[in-house]
PATITOR-441463 format. One line per 8 residues: their letters; for each residue x, y, z of N, C-alpha, C, O, CB. Coordinates in steps of 0.05 Angstrom, whole numbers. Glycine has a CB too. Layout:
A) X,Y,Z,X,Y,Z,X,Y,Z,X,Y,Z,X,Y,Z | ... .
//
This chain:
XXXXXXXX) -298,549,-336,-280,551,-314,-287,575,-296,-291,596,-308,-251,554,-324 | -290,575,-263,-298,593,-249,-268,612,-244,-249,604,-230,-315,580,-224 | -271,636,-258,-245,649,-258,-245,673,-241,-236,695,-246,-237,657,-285 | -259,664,-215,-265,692,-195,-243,697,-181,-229,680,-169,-291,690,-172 | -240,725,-184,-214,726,-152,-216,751,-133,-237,763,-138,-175,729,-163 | -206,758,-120,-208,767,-101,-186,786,-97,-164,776,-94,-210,750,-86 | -187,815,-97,-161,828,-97,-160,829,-61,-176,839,-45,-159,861,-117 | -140,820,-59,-125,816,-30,-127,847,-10,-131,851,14,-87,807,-38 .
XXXXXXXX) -119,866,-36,-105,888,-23,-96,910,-37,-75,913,-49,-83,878,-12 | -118,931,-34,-116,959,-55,-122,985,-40,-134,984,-18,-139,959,-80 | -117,998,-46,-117,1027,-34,-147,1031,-56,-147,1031,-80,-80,1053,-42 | -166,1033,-42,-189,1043,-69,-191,1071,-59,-200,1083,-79,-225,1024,-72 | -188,1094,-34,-178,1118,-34,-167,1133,-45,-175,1156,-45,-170,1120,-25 | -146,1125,-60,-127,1122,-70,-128,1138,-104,-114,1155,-116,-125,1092,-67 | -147,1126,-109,-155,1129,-139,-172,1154,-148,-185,1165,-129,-172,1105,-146 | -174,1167,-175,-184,1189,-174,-219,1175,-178,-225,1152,-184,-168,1211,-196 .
XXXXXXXX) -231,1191,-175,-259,1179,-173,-269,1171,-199,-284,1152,-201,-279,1199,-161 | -263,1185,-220,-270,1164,-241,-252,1139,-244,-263,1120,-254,-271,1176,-268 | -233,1137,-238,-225,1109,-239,-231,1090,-221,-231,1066,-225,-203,1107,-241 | -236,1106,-195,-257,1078,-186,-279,1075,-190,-288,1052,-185,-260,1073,-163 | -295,1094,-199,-329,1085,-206,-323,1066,-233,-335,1045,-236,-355,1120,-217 | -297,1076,-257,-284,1052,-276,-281,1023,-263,-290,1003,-274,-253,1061,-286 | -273,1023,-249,-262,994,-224,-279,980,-224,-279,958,-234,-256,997,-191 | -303,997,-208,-323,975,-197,-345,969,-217,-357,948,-218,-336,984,-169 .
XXXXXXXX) -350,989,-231,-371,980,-255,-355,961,-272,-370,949,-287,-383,1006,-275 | -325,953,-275,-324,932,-277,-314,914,-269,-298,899,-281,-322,931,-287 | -322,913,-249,-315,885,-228,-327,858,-236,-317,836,-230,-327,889,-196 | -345,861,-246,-368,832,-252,-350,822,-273,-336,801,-271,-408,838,-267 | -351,845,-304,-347,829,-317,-323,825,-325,-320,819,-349,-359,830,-330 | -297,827,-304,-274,823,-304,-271,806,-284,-247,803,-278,-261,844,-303 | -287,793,-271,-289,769,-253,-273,774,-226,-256,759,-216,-277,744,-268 | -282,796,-218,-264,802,-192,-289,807,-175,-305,826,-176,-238,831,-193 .
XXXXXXXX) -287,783,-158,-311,792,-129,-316,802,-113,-339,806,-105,-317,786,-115 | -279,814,-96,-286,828,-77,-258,851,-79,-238,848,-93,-291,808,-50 | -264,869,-63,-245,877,-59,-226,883,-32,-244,893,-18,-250,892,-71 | -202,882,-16,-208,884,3,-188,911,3,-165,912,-5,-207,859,20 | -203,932,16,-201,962,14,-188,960,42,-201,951,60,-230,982,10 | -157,970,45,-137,974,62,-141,1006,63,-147,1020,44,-107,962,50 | -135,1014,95,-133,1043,96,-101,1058,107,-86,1044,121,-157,1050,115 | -95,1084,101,-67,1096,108,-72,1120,129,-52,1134,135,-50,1107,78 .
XXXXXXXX) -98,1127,141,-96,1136,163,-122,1138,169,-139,1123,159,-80,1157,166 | -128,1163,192,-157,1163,187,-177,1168,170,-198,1155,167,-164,1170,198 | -167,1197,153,-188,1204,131,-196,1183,112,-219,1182,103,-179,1227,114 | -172,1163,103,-176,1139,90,-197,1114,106,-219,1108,96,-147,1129,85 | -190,1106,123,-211,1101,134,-232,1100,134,-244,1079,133,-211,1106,142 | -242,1126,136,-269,1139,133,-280,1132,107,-300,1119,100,-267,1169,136 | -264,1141,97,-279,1145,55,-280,1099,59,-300,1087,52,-233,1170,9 | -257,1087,69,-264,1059,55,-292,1047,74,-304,1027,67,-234,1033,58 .
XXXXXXXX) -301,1063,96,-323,1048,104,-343,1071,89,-366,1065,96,-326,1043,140 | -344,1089,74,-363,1099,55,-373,1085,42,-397,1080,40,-357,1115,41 | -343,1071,23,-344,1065,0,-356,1039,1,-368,1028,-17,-320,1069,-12 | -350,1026,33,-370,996,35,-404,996,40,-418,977,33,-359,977,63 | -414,1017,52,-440,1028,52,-440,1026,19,-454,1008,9,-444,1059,68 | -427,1042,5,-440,1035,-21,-433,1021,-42,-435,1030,-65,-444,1052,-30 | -427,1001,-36,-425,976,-52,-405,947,-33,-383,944,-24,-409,988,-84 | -420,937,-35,-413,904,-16,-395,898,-22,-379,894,-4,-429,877,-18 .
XXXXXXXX) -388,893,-46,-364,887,-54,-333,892,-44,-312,878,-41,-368,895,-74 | -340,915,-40,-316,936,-22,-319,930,9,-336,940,24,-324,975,-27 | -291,905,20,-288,905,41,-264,913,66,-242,903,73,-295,888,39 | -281,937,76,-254,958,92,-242,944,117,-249,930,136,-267,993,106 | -223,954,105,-196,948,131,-187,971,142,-176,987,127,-167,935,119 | -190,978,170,-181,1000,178,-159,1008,190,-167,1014,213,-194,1006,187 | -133,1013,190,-109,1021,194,-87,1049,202,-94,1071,210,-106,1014,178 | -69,1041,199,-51,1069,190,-27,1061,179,-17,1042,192,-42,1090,216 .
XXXXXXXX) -15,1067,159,5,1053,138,33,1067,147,36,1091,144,-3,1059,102 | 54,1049,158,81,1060,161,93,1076,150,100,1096,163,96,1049,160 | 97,1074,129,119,1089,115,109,1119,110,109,1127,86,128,1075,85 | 96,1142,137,89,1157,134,99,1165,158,108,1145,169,68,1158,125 | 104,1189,177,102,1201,199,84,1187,220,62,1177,216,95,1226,192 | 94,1188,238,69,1186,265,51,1191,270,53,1215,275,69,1191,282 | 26,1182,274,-2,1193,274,2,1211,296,16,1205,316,-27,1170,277 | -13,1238,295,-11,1249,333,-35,1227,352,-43,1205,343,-28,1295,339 .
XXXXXXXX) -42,1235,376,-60,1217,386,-75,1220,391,-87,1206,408,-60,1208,398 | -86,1245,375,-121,1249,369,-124,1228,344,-143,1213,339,-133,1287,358 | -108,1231,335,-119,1218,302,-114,1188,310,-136,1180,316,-95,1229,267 | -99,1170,313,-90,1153,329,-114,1142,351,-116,1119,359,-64,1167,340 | -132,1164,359,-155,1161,378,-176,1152,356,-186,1130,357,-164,1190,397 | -179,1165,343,-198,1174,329,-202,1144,302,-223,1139,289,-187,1208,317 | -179,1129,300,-173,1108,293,-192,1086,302,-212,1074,293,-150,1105,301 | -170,1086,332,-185,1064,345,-220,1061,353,-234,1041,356,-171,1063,370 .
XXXXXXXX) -227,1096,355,-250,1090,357,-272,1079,334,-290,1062,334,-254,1110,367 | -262,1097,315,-273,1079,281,-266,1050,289,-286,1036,287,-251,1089,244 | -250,1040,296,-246,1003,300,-268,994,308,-282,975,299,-224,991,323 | -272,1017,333,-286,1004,357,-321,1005,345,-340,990,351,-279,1024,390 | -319,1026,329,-351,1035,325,-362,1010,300,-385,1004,295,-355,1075,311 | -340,1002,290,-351,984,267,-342,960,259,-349,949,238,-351,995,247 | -323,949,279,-314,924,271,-328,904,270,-314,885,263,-299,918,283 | -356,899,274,-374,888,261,-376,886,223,-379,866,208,-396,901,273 .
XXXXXXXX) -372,910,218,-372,908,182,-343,912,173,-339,919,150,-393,936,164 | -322,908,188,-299,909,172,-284,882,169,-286,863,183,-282,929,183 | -267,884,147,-258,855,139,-228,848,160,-221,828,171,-251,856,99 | -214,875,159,-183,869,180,-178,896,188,-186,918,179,-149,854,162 | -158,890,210,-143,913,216,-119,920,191,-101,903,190,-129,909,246 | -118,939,176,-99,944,162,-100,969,148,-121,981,147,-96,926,147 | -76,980,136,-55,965,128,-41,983,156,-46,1005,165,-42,966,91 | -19,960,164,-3,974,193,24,956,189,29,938,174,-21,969,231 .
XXXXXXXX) 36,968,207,76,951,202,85,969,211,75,985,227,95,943,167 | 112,968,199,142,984,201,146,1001,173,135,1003,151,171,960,205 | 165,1010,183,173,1032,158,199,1022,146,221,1033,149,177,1065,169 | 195,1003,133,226,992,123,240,1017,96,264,1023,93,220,953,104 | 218,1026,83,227,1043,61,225,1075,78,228,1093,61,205,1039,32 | 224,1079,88,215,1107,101,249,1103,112,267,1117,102,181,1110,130 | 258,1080,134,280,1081,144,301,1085,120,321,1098,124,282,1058,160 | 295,1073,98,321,1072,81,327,1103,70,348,1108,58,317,1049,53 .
XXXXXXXX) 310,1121,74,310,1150,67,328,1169,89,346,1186,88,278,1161,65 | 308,1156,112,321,1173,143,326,1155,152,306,1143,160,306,1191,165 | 350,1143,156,369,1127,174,365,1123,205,366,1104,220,395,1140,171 | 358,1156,207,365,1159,235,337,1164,249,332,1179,268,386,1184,240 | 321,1147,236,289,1155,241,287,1126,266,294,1103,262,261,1151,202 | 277,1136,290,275,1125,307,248,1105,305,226,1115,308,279,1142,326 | 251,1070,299,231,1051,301,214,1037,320,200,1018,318,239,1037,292 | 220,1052,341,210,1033,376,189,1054,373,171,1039,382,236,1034,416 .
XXXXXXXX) 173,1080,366,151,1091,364,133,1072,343,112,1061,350,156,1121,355 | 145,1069,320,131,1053,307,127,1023,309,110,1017,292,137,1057,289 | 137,1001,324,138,986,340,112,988,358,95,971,358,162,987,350 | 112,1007,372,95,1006,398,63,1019,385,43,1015,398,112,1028,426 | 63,1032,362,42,1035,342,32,1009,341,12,1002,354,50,1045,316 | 44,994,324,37,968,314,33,947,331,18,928,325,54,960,297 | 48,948,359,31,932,379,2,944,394,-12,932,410,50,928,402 | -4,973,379,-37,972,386,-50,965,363,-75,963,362,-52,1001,396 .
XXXXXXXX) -37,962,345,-63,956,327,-58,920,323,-74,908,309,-63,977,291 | -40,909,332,-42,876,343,-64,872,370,-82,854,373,-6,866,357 | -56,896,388,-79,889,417,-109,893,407,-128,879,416,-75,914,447 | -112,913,387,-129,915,376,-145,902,353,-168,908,345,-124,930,374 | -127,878,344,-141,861,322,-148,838,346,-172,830,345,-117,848,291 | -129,826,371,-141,810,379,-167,809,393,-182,790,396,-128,804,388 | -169,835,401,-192,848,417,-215,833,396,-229,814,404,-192,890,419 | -218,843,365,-233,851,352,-248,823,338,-270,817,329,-220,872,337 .
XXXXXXXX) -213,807,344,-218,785,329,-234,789,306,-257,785,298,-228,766,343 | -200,802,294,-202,808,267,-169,798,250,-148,806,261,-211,843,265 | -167,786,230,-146,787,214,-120,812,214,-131,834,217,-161,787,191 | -96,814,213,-92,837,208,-73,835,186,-64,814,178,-85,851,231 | -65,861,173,-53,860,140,-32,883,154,-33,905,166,-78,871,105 | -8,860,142,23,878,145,38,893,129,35,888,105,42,864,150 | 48,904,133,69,916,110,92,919,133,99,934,151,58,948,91 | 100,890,115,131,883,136,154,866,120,156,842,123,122,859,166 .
XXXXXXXX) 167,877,105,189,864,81,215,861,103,221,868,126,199,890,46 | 223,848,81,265,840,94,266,830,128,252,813,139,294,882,95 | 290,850,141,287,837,165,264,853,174,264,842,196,312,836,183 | 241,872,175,228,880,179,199,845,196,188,842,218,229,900,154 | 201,832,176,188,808,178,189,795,199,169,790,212,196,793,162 | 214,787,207,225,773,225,220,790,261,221,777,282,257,770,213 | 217,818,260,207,825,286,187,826,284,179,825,307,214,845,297 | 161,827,263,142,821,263,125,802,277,106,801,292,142,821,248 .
XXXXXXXX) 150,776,256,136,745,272,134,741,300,118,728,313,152,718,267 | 160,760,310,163,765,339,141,773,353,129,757,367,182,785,344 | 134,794,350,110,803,355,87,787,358,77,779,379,105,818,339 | 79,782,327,53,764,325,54,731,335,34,716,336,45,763,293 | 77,726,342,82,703,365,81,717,391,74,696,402,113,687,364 | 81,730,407,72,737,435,45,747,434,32,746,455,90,757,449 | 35,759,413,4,763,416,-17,746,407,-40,753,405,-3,785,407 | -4,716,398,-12,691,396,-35,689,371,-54,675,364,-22,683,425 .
XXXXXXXX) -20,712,362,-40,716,332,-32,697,312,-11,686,308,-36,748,316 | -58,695,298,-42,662,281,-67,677,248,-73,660,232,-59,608,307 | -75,700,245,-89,711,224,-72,734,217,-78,757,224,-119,718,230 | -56,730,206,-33,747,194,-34,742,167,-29,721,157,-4,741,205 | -43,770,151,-31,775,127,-9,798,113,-17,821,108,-49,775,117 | 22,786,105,39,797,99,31,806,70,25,787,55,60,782,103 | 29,827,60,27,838,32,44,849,20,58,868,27,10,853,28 | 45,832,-7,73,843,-19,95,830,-5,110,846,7,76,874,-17 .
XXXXXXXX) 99,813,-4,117,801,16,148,806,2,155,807,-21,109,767,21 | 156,808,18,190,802,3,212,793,22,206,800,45,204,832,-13 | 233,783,22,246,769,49,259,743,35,251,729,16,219,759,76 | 282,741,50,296,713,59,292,688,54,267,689,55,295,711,80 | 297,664,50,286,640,44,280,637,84,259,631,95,313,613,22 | 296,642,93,293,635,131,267,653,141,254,648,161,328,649,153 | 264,673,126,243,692,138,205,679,125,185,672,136,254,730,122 | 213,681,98,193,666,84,183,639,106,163,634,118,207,654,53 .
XXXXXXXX) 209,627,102,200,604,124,186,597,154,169,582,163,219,596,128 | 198,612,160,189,624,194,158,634,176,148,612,172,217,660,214 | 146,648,167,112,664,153,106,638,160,95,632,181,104,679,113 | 114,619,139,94,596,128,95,580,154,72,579,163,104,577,98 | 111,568,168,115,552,187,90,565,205,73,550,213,145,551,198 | 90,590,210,74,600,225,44,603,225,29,610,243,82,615,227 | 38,596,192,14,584,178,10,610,171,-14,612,169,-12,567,193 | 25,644,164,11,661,152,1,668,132,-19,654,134,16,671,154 .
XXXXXXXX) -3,681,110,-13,684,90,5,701,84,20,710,102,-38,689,90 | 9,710,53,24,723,32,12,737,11,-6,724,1,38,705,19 | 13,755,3,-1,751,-36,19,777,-47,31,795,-36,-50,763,-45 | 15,768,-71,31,782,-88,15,794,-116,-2,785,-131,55,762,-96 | 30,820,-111,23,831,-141,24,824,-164,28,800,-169,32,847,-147 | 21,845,-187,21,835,-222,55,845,-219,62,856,-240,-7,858,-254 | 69,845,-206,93,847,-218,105,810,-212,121,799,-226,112,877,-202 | 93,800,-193,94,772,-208,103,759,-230,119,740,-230,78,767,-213 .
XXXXXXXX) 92,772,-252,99,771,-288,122,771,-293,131,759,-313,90,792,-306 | 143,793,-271,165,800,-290,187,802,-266,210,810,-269,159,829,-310 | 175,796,-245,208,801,-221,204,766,-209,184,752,-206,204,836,-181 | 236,762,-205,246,730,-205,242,733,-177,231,714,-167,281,720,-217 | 248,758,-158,244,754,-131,226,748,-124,228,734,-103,246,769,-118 | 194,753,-138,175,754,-129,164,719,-138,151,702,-126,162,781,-138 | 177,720,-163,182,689,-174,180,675,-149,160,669,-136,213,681,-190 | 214,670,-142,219,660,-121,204,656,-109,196,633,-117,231,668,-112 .
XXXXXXXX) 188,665,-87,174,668,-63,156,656,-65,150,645,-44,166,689,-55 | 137,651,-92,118,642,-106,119,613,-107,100,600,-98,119,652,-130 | 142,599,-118,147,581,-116,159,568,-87,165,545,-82,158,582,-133 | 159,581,-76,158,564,-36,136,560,-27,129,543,-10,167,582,-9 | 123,580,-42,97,590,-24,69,567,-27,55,576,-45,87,624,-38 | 61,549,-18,40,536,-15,12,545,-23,1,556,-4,41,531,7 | -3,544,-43,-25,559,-52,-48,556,-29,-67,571,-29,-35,548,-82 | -46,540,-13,-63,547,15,-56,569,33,-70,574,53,-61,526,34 .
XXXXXXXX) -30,586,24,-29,610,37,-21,632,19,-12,654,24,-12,609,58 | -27,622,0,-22,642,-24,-46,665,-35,-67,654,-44,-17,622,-48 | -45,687,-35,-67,713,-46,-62,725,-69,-43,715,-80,-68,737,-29 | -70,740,-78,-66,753,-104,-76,786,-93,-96,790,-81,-88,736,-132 | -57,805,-101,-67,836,-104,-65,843,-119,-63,830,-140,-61,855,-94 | -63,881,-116,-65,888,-142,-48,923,-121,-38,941,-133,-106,885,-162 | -48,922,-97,-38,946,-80,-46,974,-95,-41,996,-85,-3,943,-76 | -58,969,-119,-68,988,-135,-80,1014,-120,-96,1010,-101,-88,974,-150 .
XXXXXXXX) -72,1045,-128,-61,1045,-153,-32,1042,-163,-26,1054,-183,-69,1063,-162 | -13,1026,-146,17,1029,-148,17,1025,-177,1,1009,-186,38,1009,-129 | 32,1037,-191,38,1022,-221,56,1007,-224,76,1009,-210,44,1036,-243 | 54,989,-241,72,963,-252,87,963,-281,83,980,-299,52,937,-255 | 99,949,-282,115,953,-307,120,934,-324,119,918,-306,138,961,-303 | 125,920,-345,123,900,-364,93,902,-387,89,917,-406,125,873,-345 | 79,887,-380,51,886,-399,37,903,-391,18,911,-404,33,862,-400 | 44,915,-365,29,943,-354,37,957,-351,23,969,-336,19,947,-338 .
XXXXXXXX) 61,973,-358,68,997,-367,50,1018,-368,26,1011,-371,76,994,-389 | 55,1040,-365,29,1069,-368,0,1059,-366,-16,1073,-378,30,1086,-403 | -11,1037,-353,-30,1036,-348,-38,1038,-321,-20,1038,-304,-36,1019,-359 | -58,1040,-316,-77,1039,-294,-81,1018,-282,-89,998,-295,-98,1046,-301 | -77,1017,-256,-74,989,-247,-97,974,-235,-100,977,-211,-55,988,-229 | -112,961,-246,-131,949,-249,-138,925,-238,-128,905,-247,-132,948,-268 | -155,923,-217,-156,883,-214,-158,863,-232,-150,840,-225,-179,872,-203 | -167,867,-253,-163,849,-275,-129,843,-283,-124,828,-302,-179,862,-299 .
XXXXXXXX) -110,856,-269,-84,851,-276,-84,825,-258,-67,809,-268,-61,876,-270 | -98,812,-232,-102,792,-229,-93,764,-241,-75,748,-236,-119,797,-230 | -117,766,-259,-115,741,-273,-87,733,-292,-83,711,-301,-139,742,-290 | -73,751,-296,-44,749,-312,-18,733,-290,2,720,-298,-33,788,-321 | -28,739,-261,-22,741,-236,-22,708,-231,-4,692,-228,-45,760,-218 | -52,708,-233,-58,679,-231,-47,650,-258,-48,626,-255,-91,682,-230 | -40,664,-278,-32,643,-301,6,638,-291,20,618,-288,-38,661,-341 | 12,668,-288,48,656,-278,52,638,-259,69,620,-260,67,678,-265 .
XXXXXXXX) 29,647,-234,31,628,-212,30,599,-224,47,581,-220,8,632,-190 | 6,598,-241,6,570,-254,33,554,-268,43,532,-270,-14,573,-274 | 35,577,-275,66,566,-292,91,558,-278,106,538,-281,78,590,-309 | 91,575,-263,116,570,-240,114,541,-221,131,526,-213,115,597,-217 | 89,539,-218,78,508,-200,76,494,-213,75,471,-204,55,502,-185 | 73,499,-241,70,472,-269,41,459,-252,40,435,-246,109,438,-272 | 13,483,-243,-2,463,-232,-22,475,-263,-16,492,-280,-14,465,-191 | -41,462,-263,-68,469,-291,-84,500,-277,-98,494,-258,-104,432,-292 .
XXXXXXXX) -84,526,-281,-93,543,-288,-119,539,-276,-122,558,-261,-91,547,-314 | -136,526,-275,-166,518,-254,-153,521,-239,-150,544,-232,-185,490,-250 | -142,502,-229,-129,490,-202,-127,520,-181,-142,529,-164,-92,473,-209 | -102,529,-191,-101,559,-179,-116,577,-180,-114,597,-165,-84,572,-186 | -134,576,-197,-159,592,-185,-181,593,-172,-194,612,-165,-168,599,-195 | -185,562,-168,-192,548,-147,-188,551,-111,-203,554,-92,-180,528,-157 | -153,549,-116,-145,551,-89,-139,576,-75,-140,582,-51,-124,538,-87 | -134,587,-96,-119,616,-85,-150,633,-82,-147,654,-69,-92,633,-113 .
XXXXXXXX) -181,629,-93,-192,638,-76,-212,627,-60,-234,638,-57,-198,653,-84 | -206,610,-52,-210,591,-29,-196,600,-17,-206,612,2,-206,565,-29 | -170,600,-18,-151,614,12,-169,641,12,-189,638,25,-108,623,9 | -167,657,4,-171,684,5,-202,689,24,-203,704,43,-169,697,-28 | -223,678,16,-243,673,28,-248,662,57,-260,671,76,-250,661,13 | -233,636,52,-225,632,77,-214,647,104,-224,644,126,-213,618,73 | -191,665,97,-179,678,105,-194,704,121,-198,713,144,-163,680,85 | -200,709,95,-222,731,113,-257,729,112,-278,743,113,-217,764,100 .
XX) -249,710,109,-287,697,125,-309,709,114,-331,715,122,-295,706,161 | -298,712,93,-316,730,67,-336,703,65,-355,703,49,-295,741,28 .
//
């Protein structure tokens, strides 16, 4: 059985350096092909198009991640110009959105700055004609779609998704893409979603290194938590275990033209 997959969506920055030189030395024989390396501002950035110079496998996405302060607009410059200097070798614009968890801290944190962020890095994926990767939960979603319906973007990937049966709906109707973590295993929400969700727009991550909890407890979060990923999905669709590993990286490939 070809049991390859594809982590959707990881912070490999993120990690202390022996655990990612751990990662990728075992990528083969944990059957994980690619990775797709999301960035949270510019210095990240930087290190994920390092880290794709040195090894293929590792494919950067270059971004700035919401749930942080405002970039100033040197750094913010300094962004776009990394876009501009290499969007030939990068896989998407990401990770970019709203700050749905940042708001739930500061209430009174004003979202039309971050809004108008995220419509340059939409003008900027269409420019690039490139994919772009969201981080956009609840009603956060739903001004999204807004968005990515006037900039006639139709290569949208929501990560980590979470939302509404009406919001979910509106994604898929809209033909976007989804994937979900190893907490899969053990949250019904994420259940849920899973089971709406069409394995032609379905991904698998790992958002790693976030940690998880159930069979992964105090561990290290690993792409090989994947494949645990990929048997619930199976279970929940009552489809055969090939099957979904089949499709889900077929979408994923597809998706980003890997």
């Amino acid at each position: 059985m070809n049991r390859n997959v594809i982590d959707a969506h990881i912070h490999l920055d993120m990690y202390e350096d022996y655990e990612r030189v751990q990662i990728l030395d075992e990528l083969e024989a944990t059957s994980v092909e690619s990775l797709i390396a999301v960035s949270n501002n510019l210095a990240s950035s930087l290190r994920q198009l390092e880290f794709a110079r040195m090894d293929s496998r590792v494919k950067p996405a270059i971004g700035y991640h919401p749930e942080q302060s405002l970039p100033s607009e040197r750094e913010l410059e300094g962004i776009m110009q990394l876009i501009n200097a290499n969007h030939d070798c990068l896989i998407a614009i990401g990770e970019v959105g709203l700050p749905y968890y940042l708001r739930q801290e500061e209430p009174e944190i004003d979202v039309a700055p971050y809004v108008n962020l995220l419509e340059r890095f939409m003008h900027k994926a269409v420019d690039c004609d490139l994919p772009i990767v969201l981080h956009a939960i609840y009603e956060d979603a739903e001004l999204v779609c807004d968005m990515l319906e006037s900039y006639h973007i139709t290569q949208a990937h929501f990560h980590w998704f979470k939302g509404d049966d009406a919001v979910l709906d509106r994604v898929l109707r809209n033909g976007y893409v989804l994937s979900v973590t190893p907490d899969v295993t053990y949250e019904q929400e994420i259940q849920h979603i899973v089971k709406q969700t069409p394995l032609s727009q379905l991904m698998v991550e790992t958002d790693g290194p976030w940690p998880f909890k159930g069979r992964f407890a105090e561990k290290m979060t690993h792409p090989s938590m994947m494949h645990h990923s990929i048997e619930t999905i199976a279970d929940i669709k009552g489809i055969r275990v090939e099957e979904v590993y089949r499709q889900i990286y077929g979408t994923t490939r597809k998706f980003y033209r890997i």
